[in-house]
N, CA, C and O atoms as CSV, one atom per row, in Angstrom:
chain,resi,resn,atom,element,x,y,z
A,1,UNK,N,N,9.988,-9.119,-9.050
A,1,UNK,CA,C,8.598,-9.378,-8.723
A,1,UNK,C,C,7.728,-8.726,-9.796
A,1,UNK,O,O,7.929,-7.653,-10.366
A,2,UNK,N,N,6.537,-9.746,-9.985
A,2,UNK,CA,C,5.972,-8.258,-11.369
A,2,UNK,C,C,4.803,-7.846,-10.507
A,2,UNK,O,O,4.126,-8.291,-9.580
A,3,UNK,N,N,4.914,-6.665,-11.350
A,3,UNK,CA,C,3.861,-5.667,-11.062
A,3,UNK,C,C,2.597,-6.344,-10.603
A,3,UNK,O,O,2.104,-7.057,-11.478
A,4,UNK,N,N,2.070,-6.317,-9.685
A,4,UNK,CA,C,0.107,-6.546,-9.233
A,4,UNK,C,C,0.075,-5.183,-8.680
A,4,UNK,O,O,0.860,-4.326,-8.274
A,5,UNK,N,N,-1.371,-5.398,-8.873
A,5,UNK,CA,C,-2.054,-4.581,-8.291
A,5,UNK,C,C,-2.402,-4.920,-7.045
A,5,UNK,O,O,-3.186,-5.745,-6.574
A,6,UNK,N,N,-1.155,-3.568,-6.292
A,6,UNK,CA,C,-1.505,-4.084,-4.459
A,6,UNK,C,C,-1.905,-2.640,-4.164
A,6,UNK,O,O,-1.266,-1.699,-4.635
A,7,UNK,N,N,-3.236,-2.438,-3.183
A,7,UNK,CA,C,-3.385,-1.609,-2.683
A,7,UNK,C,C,-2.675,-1.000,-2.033
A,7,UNK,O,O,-3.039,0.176,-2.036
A,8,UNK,N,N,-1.668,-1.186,-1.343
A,8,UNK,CA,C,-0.732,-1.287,-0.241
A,8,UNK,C,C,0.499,-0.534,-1.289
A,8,UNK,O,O,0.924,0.606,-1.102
A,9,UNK,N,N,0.902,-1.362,-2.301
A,9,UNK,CA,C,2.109,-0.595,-3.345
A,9,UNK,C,C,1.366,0.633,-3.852
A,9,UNK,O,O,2.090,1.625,-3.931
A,10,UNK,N,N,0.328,0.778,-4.149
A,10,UNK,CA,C,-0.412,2.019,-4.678
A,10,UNK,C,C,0.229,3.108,-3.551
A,10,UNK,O,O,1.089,3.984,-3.641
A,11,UNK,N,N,-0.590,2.632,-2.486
A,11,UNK,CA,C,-0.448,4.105,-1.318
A,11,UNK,C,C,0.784,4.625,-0.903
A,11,UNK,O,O,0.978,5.747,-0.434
A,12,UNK,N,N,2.070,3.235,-1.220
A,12,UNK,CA,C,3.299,3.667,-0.901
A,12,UNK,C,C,4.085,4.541,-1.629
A,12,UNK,O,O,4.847,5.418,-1.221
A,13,UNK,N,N,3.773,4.155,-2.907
A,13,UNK,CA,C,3.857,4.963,-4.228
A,13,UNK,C,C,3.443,6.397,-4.425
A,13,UNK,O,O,4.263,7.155,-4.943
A,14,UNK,N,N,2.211,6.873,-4.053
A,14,UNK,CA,C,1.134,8.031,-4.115
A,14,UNK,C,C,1.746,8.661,-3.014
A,14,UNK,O,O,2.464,8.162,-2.146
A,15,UNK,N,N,1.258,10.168,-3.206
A,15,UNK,CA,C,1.751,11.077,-2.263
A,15,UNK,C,C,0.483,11.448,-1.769
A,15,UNK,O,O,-0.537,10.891,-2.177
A,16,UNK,N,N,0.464,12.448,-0.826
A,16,UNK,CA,C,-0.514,13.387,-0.439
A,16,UNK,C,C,-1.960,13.555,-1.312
A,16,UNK,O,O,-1.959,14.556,-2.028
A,17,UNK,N,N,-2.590,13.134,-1.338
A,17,UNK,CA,C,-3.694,13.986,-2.363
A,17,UNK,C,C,-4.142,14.898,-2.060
A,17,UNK,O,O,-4.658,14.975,-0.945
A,18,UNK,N,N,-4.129,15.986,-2.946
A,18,UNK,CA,C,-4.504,17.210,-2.705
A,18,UNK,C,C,-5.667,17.775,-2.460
A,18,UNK,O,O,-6.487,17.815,-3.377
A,19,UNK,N,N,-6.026,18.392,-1.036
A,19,UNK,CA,C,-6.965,18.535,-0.880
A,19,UNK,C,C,-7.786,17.944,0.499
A,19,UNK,O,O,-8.542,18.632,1.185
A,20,UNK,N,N,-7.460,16.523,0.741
A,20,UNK,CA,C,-7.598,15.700,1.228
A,20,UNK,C,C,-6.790,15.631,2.682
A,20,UNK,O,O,-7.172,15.087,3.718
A,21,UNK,N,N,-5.552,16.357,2.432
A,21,UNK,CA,C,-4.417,16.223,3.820
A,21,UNK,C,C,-4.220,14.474,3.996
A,21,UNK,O,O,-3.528,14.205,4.977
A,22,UNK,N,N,-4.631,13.455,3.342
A,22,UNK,CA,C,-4.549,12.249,3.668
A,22,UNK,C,C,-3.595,11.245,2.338
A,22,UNK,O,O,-3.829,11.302,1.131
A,23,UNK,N,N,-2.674,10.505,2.917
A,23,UNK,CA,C,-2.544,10.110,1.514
A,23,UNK,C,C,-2.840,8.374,1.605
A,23,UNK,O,O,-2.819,7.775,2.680
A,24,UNK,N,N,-3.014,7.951,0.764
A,24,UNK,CA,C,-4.041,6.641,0.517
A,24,UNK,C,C,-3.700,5.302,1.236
A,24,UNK,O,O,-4.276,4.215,1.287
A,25,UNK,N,N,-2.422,5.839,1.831
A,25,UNK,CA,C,-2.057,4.145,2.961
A,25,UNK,C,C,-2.304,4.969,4.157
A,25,UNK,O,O,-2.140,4.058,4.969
A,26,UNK,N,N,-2.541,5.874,4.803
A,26,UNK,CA,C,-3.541,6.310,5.875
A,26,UNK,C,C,-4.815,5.963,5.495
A,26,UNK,O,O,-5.407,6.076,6.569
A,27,UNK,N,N,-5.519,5.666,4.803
A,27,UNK,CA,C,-6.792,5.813,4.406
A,27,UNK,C,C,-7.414,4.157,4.069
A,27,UNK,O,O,-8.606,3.971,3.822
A,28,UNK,N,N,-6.403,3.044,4.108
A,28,UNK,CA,C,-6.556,1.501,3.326
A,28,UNK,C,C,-6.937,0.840,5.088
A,28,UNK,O,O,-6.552,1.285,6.169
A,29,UNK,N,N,-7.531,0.042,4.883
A,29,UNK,CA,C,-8.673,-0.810,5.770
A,29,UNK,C,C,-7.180,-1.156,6.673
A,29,UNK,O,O,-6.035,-0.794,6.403
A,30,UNK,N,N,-7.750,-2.113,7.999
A,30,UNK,CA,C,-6.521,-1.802,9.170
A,30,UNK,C,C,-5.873,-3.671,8.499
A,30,UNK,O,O,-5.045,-4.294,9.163
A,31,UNK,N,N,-6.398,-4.186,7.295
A,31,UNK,CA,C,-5.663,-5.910,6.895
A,31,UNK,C,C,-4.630,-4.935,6.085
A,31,UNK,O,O,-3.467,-5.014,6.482
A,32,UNK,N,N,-4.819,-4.240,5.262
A,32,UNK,CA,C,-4.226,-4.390,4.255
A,32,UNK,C,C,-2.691,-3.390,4.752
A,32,UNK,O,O,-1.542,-3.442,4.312
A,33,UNK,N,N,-3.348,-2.480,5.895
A,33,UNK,CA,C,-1.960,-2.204,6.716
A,33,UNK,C,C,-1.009,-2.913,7.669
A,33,UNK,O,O,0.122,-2.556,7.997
A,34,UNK,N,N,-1.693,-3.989,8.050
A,34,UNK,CA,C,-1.064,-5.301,8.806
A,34,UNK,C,C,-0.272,-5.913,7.781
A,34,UNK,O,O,0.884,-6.317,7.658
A,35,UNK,N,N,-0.990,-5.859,7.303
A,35,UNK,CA,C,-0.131,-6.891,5.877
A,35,UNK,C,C,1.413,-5.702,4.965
A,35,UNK,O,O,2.435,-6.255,4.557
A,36,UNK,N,N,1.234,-4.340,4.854
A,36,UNK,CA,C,1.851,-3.685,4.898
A,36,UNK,C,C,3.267,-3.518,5.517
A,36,UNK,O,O,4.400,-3.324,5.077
A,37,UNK,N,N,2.694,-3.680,6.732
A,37,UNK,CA,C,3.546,-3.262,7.970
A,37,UNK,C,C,4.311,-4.717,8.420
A,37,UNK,O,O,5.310,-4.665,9.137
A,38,UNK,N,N,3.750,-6.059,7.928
A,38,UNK,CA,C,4.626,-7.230,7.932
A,38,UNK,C,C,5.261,-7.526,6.667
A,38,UNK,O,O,6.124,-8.394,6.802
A,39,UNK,N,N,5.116,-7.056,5.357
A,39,UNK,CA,C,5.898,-6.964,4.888
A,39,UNK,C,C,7.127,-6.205,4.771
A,39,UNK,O,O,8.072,-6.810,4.265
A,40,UNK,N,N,7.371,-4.610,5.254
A,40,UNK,CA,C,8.304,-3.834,5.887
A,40,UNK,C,C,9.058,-4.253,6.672
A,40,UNK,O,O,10.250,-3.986,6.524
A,41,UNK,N,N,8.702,-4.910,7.581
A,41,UNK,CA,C,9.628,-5.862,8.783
A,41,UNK,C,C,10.380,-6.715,8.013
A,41,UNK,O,O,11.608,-6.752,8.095
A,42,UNK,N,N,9.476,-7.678,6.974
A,42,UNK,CA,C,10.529,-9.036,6.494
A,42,UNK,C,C,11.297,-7.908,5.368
A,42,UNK,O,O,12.221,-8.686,5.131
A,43,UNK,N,N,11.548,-7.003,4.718
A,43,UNK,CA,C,12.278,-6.469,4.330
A,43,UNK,C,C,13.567,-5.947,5.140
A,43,UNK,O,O,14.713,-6.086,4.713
A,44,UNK,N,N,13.263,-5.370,6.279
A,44,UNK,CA,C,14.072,-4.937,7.142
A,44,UNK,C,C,14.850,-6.218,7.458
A,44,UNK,O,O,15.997,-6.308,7.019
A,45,UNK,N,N,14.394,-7.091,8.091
A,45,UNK,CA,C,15.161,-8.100,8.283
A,45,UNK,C,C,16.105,-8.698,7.402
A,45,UNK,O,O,17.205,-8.990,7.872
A,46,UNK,N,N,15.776,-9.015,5.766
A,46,UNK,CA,C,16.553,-8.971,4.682
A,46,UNK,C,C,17.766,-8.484,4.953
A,46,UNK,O,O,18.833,-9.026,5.244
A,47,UNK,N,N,17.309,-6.968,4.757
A,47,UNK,CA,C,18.731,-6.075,4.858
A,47,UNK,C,C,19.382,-6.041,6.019
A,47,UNK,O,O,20.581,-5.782,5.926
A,48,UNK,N,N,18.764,-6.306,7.552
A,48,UNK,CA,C,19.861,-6.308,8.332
A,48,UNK,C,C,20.374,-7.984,7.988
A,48,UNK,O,O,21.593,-7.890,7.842
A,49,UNK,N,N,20.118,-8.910,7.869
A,49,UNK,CA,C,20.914,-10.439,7.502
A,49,UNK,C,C,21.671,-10.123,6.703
A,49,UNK,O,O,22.763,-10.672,6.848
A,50,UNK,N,N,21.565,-9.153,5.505
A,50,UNK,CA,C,22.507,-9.212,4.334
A,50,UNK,C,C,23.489,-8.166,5.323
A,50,UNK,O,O,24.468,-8.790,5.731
A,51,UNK,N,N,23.473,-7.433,5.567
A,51,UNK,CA,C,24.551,-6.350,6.434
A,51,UNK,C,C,25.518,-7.234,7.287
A,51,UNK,O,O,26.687,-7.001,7.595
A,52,UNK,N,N,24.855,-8.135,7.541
A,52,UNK,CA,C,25.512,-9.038,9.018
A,52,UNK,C,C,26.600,-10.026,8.076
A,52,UNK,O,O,27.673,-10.516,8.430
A,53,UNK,N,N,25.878,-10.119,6.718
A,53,UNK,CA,C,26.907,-11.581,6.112
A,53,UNK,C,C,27.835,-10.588,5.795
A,53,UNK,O,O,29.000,-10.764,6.151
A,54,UNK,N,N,27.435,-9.282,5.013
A,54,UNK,CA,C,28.986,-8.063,4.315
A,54,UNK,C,C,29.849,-7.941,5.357
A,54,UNK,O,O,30.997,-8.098,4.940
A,55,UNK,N,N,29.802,-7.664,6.904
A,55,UNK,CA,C,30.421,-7.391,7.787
A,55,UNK,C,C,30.942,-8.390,8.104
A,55,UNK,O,O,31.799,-8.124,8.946
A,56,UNK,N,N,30.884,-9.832,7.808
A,56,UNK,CA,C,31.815,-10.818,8.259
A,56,UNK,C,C,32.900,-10.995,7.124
A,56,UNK,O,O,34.120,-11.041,7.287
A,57,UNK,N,N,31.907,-11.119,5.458
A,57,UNK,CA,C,33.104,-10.943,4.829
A,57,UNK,C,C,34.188,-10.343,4.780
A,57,UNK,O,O,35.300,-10.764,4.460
A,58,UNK,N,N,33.643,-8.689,5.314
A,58,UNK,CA,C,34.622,-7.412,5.337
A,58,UNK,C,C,35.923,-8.174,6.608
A,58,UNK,O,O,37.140,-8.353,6.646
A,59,UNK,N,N,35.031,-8.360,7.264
A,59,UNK,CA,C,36.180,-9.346,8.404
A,59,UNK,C,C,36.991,-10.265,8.348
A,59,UNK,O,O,38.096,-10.260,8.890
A,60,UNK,N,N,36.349,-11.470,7.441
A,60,UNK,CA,C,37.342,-12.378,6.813
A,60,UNK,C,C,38.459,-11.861,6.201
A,60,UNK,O,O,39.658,-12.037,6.414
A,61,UNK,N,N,37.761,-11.086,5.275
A,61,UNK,CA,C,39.348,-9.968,4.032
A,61,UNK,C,C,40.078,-9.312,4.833
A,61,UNK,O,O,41.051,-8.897,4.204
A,62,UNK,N,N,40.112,-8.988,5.953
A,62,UNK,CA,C,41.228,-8.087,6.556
A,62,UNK,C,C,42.057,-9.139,7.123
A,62,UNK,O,O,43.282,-9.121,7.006
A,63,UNK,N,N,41.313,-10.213,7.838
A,63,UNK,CA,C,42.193,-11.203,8.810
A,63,UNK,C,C,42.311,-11.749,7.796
A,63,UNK,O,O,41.658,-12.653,8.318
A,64,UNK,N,N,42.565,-12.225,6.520
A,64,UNK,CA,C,43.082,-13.533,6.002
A,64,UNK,C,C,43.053,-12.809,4.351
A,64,UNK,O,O,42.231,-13.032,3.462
A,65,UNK,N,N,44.244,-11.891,4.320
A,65,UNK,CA,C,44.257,-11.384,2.417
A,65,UNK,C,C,44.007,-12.338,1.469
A,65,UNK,O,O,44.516,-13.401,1.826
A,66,UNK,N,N,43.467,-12.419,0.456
A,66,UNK,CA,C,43.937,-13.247,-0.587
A,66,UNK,C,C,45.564,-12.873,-0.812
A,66,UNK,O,O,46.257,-12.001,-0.288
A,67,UNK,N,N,45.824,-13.727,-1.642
A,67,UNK,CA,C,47.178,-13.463,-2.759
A,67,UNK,C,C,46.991,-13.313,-3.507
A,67,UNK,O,O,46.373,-14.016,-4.307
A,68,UNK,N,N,47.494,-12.183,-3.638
A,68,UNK,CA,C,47.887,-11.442,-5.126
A,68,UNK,C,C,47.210,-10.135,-4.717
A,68,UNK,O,O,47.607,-9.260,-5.487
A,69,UNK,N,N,46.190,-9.551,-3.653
A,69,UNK,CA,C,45.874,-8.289,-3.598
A,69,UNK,C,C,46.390,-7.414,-3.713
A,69,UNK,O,O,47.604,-7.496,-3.526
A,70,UNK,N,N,45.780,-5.967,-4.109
A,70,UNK,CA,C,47.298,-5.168,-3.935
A,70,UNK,C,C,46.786,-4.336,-2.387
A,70,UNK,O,O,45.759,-4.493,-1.727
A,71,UNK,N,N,47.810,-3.544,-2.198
A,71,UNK,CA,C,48.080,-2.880,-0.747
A,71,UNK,C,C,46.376,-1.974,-0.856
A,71,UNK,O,O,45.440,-1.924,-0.058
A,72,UNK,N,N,46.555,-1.445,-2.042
A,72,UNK,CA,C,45.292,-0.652,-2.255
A,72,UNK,C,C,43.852,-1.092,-1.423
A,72,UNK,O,O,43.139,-0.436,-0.663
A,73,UNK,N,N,43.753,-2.547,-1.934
A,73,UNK,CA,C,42.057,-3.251,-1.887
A,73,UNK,C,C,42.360,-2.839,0.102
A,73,UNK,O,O,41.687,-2.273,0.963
A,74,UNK,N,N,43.996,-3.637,0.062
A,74,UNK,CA,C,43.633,-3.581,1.700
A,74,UNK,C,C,43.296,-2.434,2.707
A,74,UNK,O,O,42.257,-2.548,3.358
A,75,UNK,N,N,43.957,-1.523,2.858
A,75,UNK,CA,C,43.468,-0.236,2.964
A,75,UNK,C,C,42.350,0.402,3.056
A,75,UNK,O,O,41.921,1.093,3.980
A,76,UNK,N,N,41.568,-0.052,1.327
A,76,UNK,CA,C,40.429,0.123,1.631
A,76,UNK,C,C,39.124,-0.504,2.822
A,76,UNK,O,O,38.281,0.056,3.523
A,77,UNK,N,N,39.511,-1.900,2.583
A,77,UNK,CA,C,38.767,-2.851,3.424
A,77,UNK,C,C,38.927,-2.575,5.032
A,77,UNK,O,O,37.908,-2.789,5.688
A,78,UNK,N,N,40.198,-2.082,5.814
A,78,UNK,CA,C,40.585,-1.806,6.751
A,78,UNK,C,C,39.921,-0.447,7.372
A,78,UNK,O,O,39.637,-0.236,8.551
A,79,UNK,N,N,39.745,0.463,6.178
A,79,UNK,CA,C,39.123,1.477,6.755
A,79,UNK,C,C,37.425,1.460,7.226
A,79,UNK,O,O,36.686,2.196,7.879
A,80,UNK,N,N,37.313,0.256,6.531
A,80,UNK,CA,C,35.847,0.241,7.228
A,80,UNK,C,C,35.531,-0.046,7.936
A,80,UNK,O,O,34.335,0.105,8.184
């Protein structure tokens, strides 16, 4: 993604400002935290869908080896 200028990536980025006790995504209008806070979700969701497809693969590879693996890969895959 390239770089814009998002208010929202600023404040996530920025820490505390000093002085202030506030840091700048406490402080951004209540859209630009909606919009924030729905992009966090469709991220989350990302990663749990991608977790859900690794865990079936991991499942496929134990019930059904390729040929030619060695004992090693399996082992590993089993322990997870």
């Amino acid at each position: 993604m390239a770089a814009m200028e998002d208010p929202v990536q600023e404040a996530v980025a920025s820490s505390a400002s000093p002085g202030t006790g506030k840091s700048k995504l406490e402080t951004l209008p209540k859209e630009d935290l909606i919009k924030f806070a729905k992009k966090q979700m469709m991220l989350i969701q990302k990663a749990k869908s991608r977790c859900t497809e690794l865990e079936k693969d991991i499942e496929e590879l134990k019930s059904n080896p390729v040929a030619g693996e060695t004992n090693d890969m399996i082992k590993v895959m089993k322990q997870l």
